[in-house]
C-alpha atoms as an extended CHARMM CRD file, in Angstrom:
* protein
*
       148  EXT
         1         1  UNK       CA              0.0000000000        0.0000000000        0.0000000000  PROA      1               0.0000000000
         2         2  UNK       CA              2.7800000000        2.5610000000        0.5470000000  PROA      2               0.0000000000
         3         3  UNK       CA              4.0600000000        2.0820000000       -2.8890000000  PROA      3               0.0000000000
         4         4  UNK       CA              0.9140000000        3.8910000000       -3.8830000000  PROA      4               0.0000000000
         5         5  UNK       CA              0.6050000000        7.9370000000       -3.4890000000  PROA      5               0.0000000000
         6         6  UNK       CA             -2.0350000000        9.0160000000       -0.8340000000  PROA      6               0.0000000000
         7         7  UNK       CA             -4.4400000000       10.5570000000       -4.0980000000  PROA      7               0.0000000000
         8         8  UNK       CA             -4.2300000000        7.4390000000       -5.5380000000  PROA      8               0.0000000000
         9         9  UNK       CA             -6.1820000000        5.9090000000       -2.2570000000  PROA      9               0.0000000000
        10        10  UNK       CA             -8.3110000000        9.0900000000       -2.0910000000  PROA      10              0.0000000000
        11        11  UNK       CA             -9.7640000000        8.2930000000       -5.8130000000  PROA      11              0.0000000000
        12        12  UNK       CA            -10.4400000000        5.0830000000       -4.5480000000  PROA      12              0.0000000000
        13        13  UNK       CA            -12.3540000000        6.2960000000       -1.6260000000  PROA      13              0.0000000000
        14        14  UNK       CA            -14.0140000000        9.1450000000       -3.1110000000  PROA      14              0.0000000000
        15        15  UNK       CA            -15.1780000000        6.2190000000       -6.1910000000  PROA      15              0.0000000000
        16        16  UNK       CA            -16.7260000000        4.4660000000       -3.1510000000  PROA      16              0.0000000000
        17        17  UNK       CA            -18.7390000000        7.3700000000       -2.1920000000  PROA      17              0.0000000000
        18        18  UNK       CA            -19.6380000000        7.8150000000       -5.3770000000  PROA      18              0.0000000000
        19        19  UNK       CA            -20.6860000000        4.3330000000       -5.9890000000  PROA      19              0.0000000000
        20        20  UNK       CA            -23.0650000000        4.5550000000       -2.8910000000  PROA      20              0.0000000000
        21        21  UNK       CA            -24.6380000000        7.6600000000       -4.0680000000  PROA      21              0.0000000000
        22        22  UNK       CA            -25.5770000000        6.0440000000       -7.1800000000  PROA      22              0.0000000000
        23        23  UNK       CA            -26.5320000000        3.0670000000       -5.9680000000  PROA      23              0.0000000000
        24        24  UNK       CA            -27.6690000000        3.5890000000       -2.7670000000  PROA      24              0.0000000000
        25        25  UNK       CA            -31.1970000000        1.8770000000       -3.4140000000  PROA      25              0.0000000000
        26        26  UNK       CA            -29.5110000000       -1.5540000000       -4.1750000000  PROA      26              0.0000000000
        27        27  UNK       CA            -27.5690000000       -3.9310000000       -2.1430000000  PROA      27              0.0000000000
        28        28  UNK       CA            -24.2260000000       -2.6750000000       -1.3220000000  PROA      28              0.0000000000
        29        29  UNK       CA            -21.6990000000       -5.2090000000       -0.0270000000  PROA      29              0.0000000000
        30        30  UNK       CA            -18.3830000000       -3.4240000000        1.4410000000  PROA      30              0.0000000000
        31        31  UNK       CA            -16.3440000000       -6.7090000000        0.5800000000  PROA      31              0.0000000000
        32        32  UNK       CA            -16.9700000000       -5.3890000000       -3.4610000000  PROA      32              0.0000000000
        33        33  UNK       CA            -16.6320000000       -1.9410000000       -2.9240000000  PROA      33              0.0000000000
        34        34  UNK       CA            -13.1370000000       -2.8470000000       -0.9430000000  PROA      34              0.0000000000
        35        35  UNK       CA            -12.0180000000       -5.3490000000       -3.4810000000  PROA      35              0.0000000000
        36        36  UNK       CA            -13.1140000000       -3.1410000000       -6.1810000000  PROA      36              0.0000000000
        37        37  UNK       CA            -10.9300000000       -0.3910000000       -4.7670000000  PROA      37              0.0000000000
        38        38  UNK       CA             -8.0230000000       -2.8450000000       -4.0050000000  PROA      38              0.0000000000
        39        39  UNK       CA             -8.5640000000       -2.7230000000       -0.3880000000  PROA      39              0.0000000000
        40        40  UNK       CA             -8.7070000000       -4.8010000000        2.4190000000  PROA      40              0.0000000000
        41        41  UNK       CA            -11.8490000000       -4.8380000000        3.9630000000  PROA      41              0.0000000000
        42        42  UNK       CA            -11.1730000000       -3.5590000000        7.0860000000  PROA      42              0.0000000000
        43        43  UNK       CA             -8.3600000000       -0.9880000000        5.8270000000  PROA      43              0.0000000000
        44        44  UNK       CA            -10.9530000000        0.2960000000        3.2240000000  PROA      44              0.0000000000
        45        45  UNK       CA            -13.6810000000        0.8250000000        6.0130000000  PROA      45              0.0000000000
        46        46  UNK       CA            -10.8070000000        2.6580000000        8.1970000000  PROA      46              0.0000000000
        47        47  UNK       CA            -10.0290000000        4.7900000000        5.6050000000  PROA      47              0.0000000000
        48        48  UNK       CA            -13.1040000000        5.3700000000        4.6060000000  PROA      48              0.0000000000
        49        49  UNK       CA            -14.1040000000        6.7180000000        7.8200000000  PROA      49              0.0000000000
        50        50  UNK       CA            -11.0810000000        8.6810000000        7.9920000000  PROA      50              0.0000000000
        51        51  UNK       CA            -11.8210000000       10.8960000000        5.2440000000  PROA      51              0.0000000000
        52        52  UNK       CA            -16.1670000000       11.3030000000        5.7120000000  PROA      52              0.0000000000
        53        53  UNK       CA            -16.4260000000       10.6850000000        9.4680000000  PROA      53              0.0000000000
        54        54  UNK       CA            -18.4180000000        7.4810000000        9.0460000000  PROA      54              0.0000000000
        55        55  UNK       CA            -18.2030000000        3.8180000000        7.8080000000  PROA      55              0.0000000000
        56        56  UNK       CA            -19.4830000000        2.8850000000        4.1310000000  PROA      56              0.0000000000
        57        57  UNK       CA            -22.4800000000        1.5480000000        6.3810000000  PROA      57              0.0000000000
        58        58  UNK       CA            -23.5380000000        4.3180000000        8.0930000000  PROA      58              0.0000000000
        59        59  UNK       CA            -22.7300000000        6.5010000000        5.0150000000  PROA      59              0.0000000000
        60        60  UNK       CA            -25.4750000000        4.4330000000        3.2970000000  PROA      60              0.0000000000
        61        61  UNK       CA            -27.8560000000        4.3280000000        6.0290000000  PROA      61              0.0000000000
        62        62  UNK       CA            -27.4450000000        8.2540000000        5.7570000000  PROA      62              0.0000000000
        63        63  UNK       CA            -27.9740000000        8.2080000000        2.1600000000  PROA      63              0.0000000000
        64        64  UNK       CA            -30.8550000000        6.4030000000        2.6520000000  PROA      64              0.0000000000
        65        65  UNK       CA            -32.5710000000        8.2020000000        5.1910000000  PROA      65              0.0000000000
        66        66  UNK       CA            -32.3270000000       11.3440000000        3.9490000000  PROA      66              0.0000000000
        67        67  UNK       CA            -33.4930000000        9.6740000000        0.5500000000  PROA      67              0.0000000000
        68        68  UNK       CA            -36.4100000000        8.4680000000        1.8640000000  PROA      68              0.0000000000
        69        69  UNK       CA            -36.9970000000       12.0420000000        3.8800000000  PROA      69              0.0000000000
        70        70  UNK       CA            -36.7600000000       13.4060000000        0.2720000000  PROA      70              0.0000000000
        71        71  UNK       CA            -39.4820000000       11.0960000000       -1.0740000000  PROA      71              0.0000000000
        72        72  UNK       CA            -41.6800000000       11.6220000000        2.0220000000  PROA      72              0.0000000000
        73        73  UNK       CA            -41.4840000000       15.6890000000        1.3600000000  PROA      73              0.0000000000
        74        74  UNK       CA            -42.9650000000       14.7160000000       -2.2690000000  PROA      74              0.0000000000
        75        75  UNK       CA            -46.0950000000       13.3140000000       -0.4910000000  PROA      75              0.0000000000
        76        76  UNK       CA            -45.3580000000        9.4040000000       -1.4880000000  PROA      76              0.0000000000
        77        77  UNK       CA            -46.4590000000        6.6550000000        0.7410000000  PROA      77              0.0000000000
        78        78  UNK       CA            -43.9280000000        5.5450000000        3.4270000000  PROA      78              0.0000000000
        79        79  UNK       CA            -44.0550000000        1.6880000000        2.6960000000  PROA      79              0.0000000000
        80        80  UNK       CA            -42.9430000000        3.3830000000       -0.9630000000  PROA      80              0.0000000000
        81        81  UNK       CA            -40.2170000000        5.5550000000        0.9270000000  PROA      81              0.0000000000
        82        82  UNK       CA            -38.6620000000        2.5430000000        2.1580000000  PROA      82              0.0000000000
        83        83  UNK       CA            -38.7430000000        0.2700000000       -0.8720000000  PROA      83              0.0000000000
        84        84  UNK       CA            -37.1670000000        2.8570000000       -2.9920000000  PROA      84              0.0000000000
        85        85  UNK       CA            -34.6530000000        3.3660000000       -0.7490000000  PROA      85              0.0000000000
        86        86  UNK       CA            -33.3460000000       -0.4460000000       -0.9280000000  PROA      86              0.0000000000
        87        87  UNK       CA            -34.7680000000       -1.3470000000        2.7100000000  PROA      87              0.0000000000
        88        88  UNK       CA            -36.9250000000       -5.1020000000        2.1420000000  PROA      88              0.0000000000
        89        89  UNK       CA            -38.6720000000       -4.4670000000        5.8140000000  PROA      89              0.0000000000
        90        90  UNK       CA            -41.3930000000       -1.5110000000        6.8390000000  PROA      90              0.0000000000
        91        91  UNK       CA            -40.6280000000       -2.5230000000       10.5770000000  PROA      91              0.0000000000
        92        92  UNK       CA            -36.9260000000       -2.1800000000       10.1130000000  PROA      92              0.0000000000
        93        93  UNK       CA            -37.2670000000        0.9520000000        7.8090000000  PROA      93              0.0000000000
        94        94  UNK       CA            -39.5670000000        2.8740000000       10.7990000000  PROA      94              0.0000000000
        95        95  UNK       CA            -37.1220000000        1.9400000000       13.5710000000  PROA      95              0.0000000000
        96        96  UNK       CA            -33.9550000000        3.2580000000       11.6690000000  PROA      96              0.0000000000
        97        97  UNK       CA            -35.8550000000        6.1610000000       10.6870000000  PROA      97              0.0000000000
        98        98  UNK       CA            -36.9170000000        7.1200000000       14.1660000000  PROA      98              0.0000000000
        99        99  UNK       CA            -33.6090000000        6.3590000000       15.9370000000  PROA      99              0.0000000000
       100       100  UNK       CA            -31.8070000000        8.3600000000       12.9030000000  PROA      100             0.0000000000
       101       101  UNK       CA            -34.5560000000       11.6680000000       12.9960000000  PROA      101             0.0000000000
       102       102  UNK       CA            -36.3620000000       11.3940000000       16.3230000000  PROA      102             0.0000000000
       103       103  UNK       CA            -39.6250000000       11.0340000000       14.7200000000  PROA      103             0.0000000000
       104       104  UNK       CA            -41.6220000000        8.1570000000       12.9870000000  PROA      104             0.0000000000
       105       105  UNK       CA            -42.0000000000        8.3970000000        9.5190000000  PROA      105             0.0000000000
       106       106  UNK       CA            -45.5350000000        9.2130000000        9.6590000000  PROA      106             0.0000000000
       107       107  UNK       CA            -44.7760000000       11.9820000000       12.4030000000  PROA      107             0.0000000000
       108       108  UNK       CA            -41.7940000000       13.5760000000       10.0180000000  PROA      108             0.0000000000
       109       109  UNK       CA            -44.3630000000       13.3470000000        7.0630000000  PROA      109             0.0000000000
       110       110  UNK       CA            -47.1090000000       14.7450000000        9.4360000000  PROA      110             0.0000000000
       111       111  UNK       CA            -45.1280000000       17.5760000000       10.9960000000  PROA      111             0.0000000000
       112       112  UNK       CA            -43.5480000000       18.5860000000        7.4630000000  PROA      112             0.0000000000
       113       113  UNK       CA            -46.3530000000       19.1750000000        5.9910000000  PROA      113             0.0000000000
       114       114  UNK       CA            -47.8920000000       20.7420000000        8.8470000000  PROA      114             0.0000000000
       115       115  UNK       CA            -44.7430000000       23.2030000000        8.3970000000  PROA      115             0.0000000000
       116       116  UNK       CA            -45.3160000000       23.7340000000        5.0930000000  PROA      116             0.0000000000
       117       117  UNK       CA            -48.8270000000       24.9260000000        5.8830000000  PROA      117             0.0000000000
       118       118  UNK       CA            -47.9720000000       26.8930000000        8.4290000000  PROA      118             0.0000000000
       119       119  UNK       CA            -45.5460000000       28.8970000000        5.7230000000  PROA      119             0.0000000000
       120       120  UNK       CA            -48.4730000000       28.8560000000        3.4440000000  PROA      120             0.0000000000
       121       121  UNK       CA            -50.7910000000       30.5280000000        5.8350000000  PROA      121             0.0000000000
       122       122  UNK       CA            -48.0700000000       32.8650000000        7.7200000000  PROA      122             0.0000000000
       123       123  UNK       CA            -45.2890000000       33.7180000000        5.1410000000  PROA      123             0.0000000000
       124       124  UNK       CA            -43.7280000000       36.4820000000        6.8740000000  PROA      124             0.0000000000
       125       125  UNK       CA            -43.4670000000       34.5680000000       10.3160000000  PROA      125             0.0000000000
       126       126  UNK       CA            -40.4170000000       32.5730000000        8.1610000000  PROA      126             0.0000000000
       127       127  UNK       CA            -37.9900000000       35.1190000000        7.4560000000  PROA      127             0.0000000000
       128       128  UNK       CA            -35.2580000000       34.7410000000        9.6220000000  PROA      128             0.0000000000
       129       129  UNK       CA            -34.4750000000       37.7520000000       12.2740000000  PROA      129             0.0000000000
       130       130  UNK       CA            -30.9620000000       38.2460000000       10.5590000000  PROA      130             0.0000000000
       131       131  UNK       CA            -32.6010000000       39.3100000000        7.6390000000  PROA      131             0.0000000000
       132       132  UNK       CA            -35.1530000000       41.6010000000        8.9530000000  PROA      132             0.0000000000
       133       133  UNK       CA            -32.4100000000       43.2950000000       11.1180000000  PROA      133             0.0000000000
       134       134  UNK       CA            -30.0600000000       43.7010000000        8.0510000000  PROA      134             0.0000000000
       135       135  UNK       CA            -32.7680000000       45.6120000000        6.4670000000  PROA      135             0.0000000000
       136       136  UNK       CA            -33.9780000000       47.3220000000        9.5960000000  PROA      136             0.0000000000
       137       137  UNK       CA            -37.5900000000       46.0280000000        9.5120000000  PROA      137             0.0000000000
       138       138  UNK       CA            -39.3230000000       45.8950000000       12.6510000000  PROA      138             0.0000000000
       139       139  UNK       CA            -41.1360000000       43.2310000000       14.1980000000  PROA      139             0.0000000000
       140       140  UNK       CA            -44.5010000000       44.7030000000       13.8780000000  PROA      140             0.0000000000
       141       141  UNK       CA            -43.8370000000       44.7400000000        9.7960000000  PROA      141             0.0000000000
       142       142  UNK       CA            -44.6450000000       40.8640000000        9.9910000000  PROA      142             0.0000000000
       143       143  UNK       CA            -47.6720000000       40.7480000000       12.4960000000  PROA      143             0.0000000000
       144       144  UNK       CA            -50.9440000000       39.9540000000       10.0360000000  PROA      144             0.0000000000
       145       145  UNK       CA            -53.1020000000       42.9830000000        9.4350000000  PROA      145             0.0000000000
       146       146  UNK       CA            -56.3970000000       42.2440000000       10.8860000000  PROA      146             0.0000000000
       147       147  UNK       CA            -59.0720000000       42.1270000000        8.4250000000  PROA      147             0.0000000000
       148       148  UNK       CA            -56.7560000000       41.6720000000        5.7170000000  PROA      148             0.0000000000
């Protein structure tokens, strides 16, 4: 491995990323990606977390969840969410996604679109305070005019 420069193993690694990103809806084994990148498996999952701060698992099951959060913004079904994703159970799909997000899949689908009525109906309650100041606009510039 040393005869090798340290790009040459970063192309490698960033090629794994890449290979998860596209093809994070399949079945990933690590041994292929690792053999694939001529790596041990356990030197390829080392470096791997060296350079993005997680293993190629993880990586995928944050792919993956943020996927399926994607899919569950466009209004599709969460047993759809997880099947597109490349998970094979509901049960294990709504326990990752819960310990991963804090919420259920129904509750994140529930409470972002309650969110996204709440924007709807109250625009100007959603511009952040560094804005407003930067443009000196007071508070009572976003209250809703009664009878409006």
């Amino acid at each position: 491995m040393s005869s090798h420069p340290k790009a040459y193993f970063y192309r490698k690694i960033v090629k794994a990323k890449l290979y998860i990103d596209a093809l994070y809806a399949e079945s990933i084994d690590v041994d292929d990606i690792a053999s694939g990148g001529h790596f041990s498996k356990y030197d390829f999952i080392r470096q791997f977390k060296k350079v993005y701060q997680k293993t190629p698992y993880n990586y995928l099951k944050y792919v993956r969840i943020n996927k399926a959060m994607e899919l569950l913004h466009d209004g599709r079904s969460i047993s759809d969410a997880c099947f597109d994703v490349g998970y094979e159970s509901l049960s294990s799909f709504s326990g990752l996604f819960k310990k991963e997000t804090g919420l259920s899949p129904s509750q994140y689908q529930k409470a972002y679109r309650e969110r996204e009525a709440s924007i709807e109906n109250q625009p100007l309650g959603y511009i952040p305070g560094c804005y407003s100041e930067k443009f000196n606009w007071k508070k009572s510039n976003f209250e809703e005019i009664p009878g409006d």
